[in-house]
C-alpha positions as CSV (number, residue, x, y, z in Angstrom):
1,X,24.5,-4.3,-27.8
2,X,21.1,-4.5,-26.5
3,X,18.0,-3.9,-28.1
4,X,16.6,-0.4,-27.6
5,X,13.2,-0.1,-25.1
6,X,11.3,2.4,-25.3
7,X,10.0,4.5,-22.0
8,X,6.6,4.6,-23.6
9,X,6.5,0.7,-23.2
10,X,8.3,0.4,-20.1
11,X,5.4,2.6,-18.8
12,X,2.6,0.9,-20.8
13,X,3.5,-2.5,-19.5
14,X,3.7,-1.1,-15.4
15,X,-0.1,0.5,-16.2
16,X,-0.8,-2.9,-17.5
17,X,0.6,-4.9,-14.4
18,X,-1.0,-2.2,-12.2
19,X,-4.4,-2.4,-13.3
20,X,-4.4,-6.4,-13.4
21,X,-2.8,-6.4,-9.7
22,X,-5.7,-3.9,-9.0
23,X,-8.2,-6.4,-10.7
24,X,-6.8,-9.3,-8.2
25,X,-7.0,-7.2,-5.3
26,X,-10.8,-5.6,-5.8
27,X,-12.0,-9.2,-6.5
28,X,-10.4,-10.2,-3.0
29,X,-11.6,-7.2,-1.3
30,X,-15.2,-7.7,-2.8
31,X,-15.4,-11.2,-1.3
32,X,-14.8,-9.8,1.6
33,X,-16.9,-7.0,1.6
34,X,-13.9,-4.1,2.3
35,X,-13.3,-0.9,-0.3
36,X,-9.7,-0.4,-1.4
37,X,-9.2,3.0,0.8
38,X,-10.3,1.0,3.8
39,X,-7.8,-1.6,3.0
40,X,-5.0,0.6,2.7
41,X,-5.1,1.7,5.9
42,X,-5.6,-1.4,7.3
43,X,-2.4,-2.0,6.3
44,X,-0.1,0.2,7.1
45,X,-1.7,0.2,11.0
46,X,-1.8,-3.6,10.6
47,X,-0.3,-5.3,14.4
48,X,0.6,-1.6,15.3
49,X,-0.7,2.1,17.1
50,X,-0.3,4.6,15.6
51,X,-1.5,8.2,15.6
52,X,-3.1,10.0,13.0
53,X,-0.5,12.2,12.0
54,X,1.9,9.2,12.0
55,X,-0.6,7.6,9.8
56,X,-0.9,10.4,7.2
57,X,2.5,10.3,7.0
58,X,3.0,7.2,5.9
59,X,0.0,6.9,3.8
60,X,0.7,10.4,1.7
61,X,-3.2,11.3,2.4
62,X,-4.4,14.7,2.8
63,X,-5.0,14.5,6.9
64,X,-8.7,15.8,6.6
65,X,-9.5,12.9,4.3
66,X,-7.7,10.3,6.3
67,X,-9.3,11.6,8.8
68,X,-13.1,11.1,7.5
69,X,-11.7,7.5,6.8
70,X,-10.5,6.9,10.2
71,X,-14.2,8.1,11.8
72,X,-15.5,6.0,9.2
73,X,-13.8,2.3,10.0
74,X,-14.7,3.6,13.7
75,X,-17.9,3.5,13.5
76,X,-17.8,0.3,11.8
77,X,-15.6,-0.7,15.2
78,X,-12.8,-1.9,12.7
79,X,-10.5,0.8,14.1
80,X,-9.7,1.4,17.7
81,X,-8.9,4.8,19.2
82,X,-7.5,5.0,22.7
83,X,-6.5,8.6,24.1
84,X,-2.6,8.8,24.0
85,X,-0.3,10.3,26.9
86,X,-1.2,13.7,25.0
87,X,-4.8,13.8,25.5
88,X,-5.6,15.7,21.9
89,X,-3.9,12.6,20.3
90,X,-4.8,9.5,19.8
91,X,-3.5,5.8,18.8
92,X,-5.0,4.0,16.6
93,X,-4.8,0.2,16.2
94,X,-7.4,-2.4,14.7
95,X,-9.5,-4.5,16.2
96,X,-9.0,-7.7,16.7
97,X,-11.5,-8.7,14.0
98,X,-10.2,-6.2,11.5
99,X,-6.5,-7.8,12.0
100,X,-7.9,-11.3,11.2
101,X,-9.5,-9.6,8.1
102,X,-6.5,-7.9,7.2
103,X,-4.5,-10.9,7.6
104,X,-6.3,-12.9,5.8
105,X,-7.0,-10.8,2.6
106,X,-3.1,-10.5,2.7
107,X,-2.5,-14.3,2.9
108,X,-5.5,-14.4,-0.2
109,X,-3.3,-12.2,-2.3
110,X,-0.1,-13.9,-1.5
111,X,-1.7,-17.5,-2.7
112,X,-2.8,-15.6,-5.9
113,X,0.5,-14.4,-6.8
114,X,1.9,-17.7,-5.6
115,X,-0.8,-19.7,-7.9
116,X,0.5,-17.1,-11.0
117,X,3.8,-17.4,-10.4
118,X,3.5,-21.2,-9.5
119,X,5.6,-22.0,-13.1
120,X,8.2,-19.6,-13.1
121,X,11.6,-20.7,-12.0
122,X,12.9,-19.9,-8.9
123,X,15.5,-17.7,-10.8
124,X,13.6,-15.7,-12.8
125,X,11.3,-14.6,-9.7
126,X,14.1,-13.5,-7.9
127,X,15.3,-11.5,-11.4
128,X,12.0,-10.1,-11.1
129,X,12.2,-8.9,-7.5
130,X,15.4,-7.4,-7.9
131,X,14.1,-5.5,-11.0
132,X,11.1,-4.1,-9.2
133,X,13.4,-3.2,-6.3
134,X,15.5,-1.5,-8.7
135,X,12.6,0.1,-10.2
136,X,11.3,1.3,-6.9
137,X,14.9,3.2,-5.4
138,X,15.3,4.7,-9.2
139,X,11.6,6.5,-8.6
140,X,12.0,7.3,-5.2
141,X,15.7,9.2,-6.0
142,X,13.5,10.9,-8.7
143,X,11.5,12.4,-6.4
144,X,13.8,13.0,-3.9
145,X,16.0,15.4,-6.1
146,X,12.8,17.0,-7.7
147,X,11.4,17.6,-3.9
148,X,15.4,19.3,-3.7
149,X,15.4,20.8,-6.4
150,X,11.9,22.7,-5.8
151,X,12.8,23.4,-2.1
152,X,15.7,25.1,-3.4
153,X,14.5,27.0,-5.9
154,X,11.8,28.0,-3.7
């Protein structure tokens, strides 16, 4: 038999990995002069146009917020809006600049992980992919049953 671990740890050590992932990222981000909110959209639009709704959907964001963000990176030019076949939409892309930006703050992180990980066995970080796969499916069936289980009972 295994030994016993305790949820309180499991959780303790994911708010500890978090907040040093967080830590890598923010020191990125500061050296290149972009907040964390800014960032996260920057990703999810990345090489694509989307529209704002399709945006708040994939980001989970209250749409008024996303919103304020969205006039926000405009005005900085970082985002692009271009009037869709709807007129009263519109798709949003990055510029040019903000891609390379975005690109490159992702290829920074990458190197970091790669540099962290750069003495770990091949096997052991693919056991550790598969376990935060794993991890990730077992939350998301979580809250797909409690999202079913509240739309049923009402």
């Amino acid at each position: 038999m295994g030994n016993y671990v305790s949820s309180h740890d499991l959780v303790e050590r994911m708010e500890e990995f978090q907040k040093l992932y967080q830590g890598l990222q923010n020191n990125v981000l500061k050296k290149h002069h972009v907040n964390r909110s800014a960032f996260f959209i920057m990703k999810i639009i990345l090489d694509s146009k989307m529209t704002l709704k399709e945006l708040t959907a994939l980001s989970s964001l209250d749409k008024s917020t996303l919103s304020r963000q969205v006039n926000a990176l405009e005005k900085k030019k970082q985002i692009i809006k271009e009037p869709g076949k709807d007129k009263r939409y519109y798709n949003l892309s990055l510029s040019k600049e903000t891609l390379a930006l975005t690109n490159q703050i992702l290829e920074e992180l990458e190197e970091t992980i790669e540099f962290i990980l750069r003495g770990w066995p091949d096997e052991e970080k693919q056991l550790l992919l598969v376990l935060l796969g794993r991890v990730g499916r077992s939350m998301r069936t979580y809250e797909e049953q409690k999202k079913g289980e509240e739309q049923k009972n009402g």
